[in-house]
C-alpha positions in Angstrom: -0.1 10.2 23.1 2.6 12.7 22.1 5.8 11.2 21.7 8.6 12.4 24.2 11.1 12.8 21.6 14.0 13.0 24.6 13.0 9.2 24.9 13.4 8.6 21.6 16.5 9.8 20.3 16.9 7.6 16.9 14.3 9.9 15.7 16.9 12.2 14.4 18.5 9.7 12.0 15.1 9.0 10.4 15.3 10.2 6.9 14.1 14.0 6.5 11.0 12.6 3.8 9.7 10.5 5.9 9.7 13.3 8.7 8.6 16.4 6.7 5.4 14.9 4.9 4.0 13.4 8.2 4.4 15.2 11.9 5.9 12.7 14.5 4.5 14.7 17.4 2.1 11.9 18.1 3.9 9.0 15.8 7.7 7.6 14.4 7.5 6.4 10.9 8.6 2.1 10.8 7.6 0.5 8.3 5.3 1.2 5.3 5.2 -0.2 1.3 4.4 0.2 -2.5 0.8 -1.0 -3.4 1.4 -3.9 -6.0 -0.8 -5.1 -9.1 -1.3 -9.0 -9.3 -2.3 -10.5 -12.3 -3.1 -14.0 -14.0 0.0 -15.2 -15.8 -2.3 -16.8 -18.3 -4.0 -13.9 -20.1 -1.5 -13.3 -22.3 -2.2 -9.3 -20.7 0.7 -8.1 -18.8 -0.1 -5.1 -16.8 2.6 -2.7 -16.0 0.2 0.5 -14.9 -3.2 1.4 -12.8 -3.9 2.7 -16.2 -3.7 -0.7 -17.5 -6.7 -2.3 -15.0 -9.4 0.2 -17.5 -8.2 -1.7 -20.3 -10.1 -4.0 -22.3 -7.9 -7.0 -21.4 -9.1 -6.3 -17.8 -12.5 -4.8 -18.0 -13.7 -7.9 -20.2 -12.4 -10.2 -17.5 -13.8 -11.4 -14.2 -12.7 -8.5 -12.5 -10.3 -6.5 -10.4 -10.0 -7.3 -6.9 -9.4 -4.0 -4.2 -8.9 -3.4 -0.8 -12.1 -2.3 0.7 -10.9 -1.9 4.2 -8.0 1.0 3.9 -10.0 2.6 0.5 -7.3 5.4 0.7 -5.3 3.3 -1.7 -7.0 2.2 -4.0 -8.5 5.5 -4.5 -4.7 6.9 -5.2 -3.9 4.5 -7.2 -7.1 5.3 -9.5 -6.1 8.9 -9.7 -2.6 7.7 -10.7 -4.2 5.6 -13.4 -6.4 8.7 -14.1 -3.7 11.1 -14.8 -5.2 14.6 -14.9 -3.3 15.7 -12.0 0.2 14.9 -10.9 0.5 11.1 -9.3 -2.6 11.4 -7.1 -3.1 15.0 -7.2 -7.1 14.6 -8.1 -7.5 13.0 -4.8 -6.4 16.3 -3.3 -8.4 18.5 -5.5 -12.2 19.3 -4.9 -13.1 19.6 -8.1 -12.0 16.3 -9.3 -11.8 14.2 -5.6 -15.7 12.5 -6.9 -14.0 11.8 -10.3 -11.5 9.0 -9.1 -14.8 7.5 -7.8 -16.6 7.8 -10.9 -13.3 6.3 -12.6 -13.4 3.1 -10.4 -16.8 2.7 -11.0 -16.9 3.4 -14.8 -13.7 1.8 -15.9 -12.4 0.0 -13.2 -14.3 -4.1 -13.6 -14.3 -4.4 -9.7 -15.8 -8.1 -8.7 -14.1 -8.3 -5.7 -13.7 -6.1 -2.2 -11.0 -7.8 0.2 -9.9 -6.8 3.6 -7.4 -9.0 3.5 -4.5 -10.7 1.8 -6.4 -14.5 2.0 -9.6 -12.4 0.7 -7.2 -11.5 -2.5 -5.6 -15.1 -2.7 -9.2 -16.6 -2.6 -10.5 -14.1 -4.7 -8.3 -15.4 -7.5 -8.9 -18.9 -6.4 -12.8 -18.6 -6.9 -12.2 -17.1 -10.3 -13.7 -14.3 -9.5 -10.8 -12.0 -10.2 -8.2 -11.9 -12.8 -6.4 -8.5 -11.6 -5.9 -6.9 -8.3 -4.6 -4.1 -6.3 -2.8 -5.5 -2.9 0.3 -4.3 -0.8 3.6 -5.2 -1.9 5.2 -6.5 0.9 2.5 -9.6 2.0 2.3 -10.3 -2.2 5.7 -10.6 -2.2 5.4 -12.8 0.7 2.5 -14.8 -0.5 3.1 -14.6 -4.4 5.3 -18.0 -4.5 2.2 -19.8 -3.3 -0.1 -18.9 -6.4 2.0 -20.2 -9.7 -0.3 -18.8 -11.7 0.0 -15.1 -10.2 2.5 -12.1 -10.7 2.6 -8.9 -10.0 4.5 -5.9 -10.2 4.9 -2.7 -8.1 4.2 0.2 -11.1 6.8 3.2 -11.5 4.1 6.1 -11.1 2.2 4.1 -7.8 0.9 4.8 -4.6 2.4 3.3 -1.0 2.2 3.7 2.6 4.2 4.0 5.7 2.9 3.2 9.4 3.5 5.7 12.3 3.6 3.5 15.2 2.7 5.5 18.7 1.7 5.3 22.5 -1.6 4.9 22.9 -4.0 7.0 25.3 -4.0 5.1 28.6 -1.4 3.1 28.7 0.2 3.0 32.1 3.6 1.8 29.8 4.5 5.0 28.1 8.4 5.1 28.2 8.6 1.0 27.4 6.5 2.4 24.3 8.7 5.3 23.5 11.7 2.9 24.4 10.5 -0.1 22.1 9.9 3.2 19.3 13.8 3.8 19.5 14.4 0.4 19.3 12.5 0.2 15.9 14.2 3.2 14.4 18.1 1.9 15.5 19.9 1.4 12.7 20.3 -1.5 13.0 17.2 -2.9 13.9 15.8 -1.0 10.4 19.0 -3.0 7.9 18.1 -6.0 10.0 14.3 -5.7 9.3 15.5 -4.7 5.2 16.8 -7.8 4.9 14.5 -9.9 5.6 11.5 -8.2 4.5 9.8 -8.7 1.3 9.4 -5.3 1.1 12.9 -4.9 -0.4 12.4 -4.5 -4.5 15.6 -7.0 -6.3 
């Protein structure tokens, strides 16, 4: 449902980017994050780009773990590693949009399709994978679990950010709209900064 920006006034401290590249007519933007490449410590192969996962250290491993259920990213993050077009610019480009598929399945070694953080963890478990694309935050989160893993968040990377809205038919629109406010107060964002793994040290 569109939100009633009069019932959401916190809205106009939300920083202008975050604003300007995505309408809030129907969303606020909360919360979002870098994707994050996790690799074996013990390959003596440190990754550092989406370029690296089409190198031979990765494509003569087990694999390369991706998300399968939000494809969007990896996609970006294979036209990043690509490089013909500004960041992910070939994802935007007609005559090149097929190419980042072509590029996954031609010099990316994927082995493994997760829709989830535990599908990634097991992934690597099962020794199935040796590299992966995930999210930053829950890797960050999870990371300390696996003492074999690292991973890093790449300078030229992809990332998201959630718009969280009403929904059609809820008889609860303004406790929406109000809980929206809530999220975007100032306070409740450096609250949420802190103790989110989100934050890079």
């Amino acid at each position: 449902m569109p939100v009633r920006e009069e019932n959401v006034p916190n809205l106009d401290g939300v920083i202008d980017y975050y604003t300007d590249f995505r309408t809030t007519e129907f969303g606020v933007p909360v919360d979002g994050a870098p994707t994050t490449l996790i690799y074996r410590n013990d390959l003596d192969f440190e990754p550092t780009t989406w370029a690296d996962l089409a190198a031979p250290e990765a494509a003569n491993g087990n694999g390369i773990g991706i998300d399968k259920g939000f494809w969007w990213f990896p996609q970006h993050d294979a036209a990043v590693a690509m490089d013909a077009k500004e960041l992910a610019g070939e994802v935007y480009d007609e005559d090149l949009s097929m190419d980042v598929f072509d590029y996954m399945e031609e010099q990316w070694n994927i082995q493994g399709w997760a829709s989830s953080g535990e599908d990634i963890w097991q992934l690597f478990e099962n020794g199935i994978i040796d590299h992966a694309q995930w999210y930053y935050e829950q890797t960050a989160y999870d990371i300390d679990d696996y003492p074999n893993l690292s991973h890093t968040a790449p300078d030229r990377n992809s990332g998201f950010v959630n718009h969280w809205c009403p929904v059609r038919g809820t008889d609860k629109r303004r406790m929406a709209e109000d809980f929206l406010n809530f999220l975007l107060d100032a306070e409740t964002q450096t609250r949420w900064s802190e103790n989110s793994p989100t934050r890079l040290n």
